[in-house]
C-alpha positions in Angstrom: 121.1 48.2 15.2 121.9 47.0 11.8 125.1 44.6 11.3 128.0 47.1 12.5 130.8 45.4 14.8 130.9 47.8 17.5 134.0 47.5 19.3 135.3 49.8 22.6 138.6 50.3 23.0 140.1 51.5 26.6 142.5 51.0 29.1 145.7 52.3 31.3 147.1 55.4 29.4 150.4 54.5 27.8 149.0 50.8 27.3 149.4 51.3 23.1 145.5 52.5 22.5 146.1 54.4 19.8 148.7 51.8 17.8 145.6 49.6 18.5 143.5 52.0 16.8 145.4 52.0 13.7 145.6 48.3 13.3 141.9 48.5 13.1 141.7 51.6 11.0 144.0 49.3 8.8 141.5 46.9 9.0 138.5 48.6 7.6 136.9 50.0 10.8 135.5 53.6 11.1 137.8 54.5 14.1 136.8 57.4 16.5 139.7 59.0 19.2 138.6 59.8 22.6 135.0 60.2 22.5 133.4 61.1 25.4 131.3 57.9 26.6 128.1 60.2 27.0 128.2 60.5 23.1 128.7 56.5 22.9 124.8 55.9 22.3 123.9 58.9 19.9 127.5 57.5 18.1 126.1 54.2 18.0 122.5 55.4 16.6 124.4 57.5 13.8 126.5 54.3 13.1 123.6 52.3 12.5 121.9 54.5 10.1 121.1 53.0 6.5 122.4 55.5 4.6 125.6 55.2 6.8 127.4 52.1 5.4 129.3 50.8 7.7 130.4 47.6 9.2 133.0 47.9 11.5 134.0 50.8 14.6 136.2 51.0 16.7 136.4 53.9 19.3 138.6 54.8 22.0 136.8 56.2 25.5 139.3 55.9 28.2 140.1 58.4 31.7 140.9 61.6 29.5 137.4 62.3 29.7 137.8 62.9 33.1 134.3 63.9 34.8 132.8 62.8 31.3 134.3 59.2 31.7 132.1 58.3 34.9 129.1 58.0 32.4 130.3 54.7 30.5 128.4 52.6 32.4 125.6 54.1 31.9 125.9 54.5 28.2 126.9 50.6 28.3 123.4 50.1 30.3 122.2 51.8 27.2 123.6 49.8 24.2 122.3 46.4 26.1 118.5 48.0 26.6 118.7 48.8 23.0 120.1 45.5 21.7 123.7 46.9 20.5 125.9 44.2 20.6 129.5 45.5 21.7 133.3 44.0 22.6 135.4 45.8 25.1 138.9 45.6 24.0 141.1 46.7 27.3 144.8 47.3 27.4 147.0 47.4 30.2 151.1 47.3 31.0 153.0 47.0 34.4 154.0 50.2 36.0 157.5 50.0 35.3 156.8 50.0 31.6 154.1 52.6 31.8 156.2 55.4 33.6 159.5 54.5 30.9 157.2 55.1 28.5 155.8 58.2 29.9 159.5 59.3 30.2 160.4 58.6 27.1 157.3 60.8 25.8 158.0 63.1 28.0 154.2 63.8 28.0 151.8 64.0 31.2 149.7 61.6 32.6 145.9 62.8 32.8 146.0 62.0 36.3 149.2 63.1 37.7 149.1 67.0 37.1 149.9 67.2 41.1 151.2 64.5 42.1 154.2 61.6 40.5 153.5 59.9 37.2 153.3 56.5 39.3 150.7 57.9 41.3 148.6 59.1 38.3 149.5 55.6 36.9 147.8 53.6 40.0 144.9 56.1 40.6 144.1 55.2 36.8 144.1 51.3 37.5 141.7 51.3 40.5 139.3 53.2 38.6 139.6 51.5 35.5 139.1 47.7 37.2 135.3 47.5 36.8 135.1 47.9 33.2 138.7 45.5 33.0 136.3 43.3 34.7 133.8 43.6 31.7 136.5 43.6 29.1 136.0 40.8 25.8 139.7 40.6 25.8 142.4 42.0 27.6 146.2 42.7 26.8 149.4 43.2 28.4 151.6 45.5 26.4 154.5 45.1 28.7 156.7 42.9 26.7 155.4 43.5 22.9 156.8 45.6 20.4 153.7 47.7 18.7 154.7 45.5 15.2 153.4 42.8 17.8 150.3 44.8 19.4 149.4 44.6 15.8 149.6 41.3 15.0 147.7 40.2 17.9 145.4 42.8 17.1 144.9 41.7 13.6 145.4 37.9 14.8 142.0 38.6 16.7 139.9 40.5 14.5 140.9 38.9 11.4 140.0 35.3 13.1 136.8 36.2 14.1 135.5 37.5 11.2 136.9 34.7 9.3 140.0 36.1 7.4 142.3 33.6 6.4 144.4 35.1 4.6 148.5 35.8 5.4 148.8 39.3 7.0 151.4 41.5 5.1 152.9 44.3 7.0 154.7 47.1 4.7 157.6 48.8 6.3 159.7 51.6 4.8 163.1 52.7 6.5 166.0 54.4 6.1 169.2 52.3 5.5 171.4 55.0 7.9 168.7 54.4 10.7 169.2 50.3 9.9 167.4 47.2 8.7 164.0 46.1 10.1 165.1 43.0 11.8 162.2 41.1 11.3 161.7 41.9 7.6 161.5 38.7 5.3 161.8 40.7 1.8 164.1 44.1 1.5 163.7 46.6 -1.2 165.8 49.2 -1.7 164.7 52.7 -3.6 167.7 54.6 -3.0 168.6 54.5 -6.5 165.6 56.7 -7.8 165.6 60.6 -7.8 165.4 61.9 -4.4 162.9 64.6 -3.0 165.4 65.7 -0.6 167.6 67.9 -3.1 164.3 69.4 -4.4 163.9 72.1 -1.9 160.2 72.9 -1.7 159.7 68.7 -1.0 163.0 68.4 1.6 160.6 69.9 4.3 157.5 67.0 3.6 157.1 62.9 4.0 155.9 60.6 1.7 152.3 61.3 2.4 152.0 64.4 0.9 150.4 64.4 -2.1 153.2 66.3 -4.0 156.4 63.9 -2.8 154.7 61.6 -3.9 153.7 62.8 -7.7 157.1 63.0 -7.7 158.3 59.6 -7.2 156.6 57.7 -9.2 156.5 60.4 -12.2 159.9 58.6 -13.4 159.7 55.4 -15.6 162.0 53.7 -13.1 159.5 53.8 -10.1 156.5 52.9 -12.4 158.7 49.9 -14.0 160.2 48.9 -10.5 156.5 48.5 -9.0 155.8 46.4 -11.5 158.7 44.1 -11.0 157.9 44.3 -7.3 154.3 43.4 -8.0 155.1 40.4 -10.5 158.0 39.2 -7.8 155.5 39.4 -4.7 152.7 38.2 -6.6 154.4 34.8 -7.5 156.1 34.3 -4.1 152.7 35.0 -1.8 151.0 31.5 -2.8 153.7 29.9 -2.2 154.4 31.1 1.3 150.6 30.4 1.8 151.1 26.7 0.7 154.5 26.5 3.1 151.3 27.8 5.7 153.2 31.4 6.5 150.5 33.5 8.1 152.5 36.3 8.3 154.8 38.4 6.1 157.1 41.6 6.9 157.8 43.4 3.3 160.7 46.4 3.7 161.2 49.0 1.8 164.4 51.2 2.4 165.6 54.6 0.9 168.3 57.2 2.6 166.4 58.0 5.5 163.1 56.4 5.2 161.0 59.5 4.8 160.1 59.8 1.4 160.5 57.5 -1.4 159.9 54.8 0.8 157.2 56.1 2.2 155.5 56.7 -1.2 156.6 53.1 -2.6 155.5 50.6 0.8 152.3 53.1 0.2 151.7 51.9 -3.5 152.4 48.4 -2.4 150.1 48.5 0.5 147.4 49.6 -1.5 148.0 46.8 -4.7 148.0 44.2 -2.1 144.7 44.8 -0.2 142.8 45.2 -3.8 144.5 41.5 -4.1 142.2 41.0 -1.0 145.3 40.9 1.7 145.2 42.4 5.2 148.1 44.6 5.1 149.9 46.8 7.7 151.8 50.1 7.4 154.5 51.3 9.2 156.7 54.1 8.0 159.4 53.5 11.2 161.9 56.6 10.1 159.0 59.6 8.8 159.3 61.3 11.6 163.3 61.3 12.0 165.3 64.8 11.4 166.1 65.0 7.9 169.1 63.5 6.2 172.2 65.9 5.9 173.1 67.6 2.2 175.2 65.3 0.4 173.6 62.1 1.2 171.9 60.2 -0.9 
């Protein structure tokens, strides 16, 4: 296999897999979402393909396979006959934390459509201990917040490819939902034209292609990025040379779903053609809608 970092992602369900995913995906990896592990070697063959230019995947195989998922050994057998270098990355969480969280989803646990979410929870971690066993690394999710899950995530992948670099995570929020409380810079966008009081954008977020058109269509958003951009641009080398590793950039409007969306967007993207690892999180997009008459 050519030079592709081939990493496996699995773990206890509710254990922050798919956060984990998109810090990779963030990171330049070709990421892949429950694929059965009887597909893992054909996946691995296409991966390595020259035409196929790719350096990094990431893919998640974990129980949801059900039946399907007994084959991962044997498809792990398989990478090491072939000589396909892999990492297991394997998450797990306490059981308290895994059945609040399953509350709080109110989704169901692949193994508990009989029986109590605990039960599906335990059932999970006896058959999942061999491959922890095998695991590169392993993490606890109990205690961290997914902001942290990605930092360690990027903390790990970052250092052993040799990035050096600080890690910039982007953040847009809505100022009635409160600040980001780890945020070291604030921006607020409230004062351009909003796409809530235009009625066919009210409905969308700030990924869709028309909201944001409409943002930065006005002179103020195009000479307000600019200012941003000259303003971060001078301060990052000097929190490099204070030896920050890390920076948390927020960026606010009404109720965080669309022009900040569309502006930590435009700033994410500046920053990693400036060569920075940067992380998104839009923490309000999926929040009801602001009432009529705010602004």
């Amino acid at each position: 296999m050519k030079n592709v970092r081939f990493v496996i992602i699995s773990g206890l369900s509710g254990a922050g897999k798919t956060r984990v995913l998109q810090s990779l995906e963030d990171l330049g990896y070709f990421c892949v979402d429950n694929l059965p592990p009887g597909l893992i070697p054909k996946f691995a063959e296409l991966c390595s393909q020259p035409e196929n230019k790719l350096t990094r995947v990431a893919l998640v195989t974990d129980i949801r396979g059900g039946e399907f998922f007994d084959s991962l050994f044997e498809s792990l057998e398989y990478l090491e006959e072939s000589g396909v270098p892999y990492q297991i990355l394997f998450l797990e969480a306490d059981d308290e934390t895994l059945v609040r969280r399953y509350k709080e989803t109110r989704r169901r646990h692949p193994l508990a459509e009989q029986g109590s979410v605990l039960e599906g929870i335990r059932e999970e971690r006896h058959r999942l201990q061999e491959l922890r066993g095998r695991a590169t690394w392993i993490i606890d999710t109990t205690d961290l917040t997914p902001q942290k899950l990605r930092e360690q995530i990027v903390e790990i992948f970052s250092r052993d490819e040799g990035l050096q670099r600080m890690i910039i995570t982007l953040v847009s929020f809505g100022f009635k939902h409160g600040l980001p409380l780890d945020a070291d810079l604030i921006f607020d966008v409230r004062f351009l034209p909003n796409p809530h009081y235009v009625d066919t954008l009210r409905p969308l977020d700030g990924n869709d292609e028309r909201v944001r058109e409409y943002v930065v269509k006005w002179p103020a958003a195009q000479k307000f990025l600019r200012r941003v951009q000259g303003l971060v641009e001078f301060l990052l080398p000097h929190y490099e040379h204070e030896g920050k590793s890390q920076l948390t950039i927020g960026v606010g409007c009404t109720g965080g779903r669309h022009r900040s969306v569309v502006i930590a967007e435009r700033l994410a993207d500046w920053l990693r053609g400036k060569g920075y690892t940067v992380l998104v999180e839009h923490r309000d997009i999926s929040r009801e809608p602001v009432g009529a008459g705010q602004r």
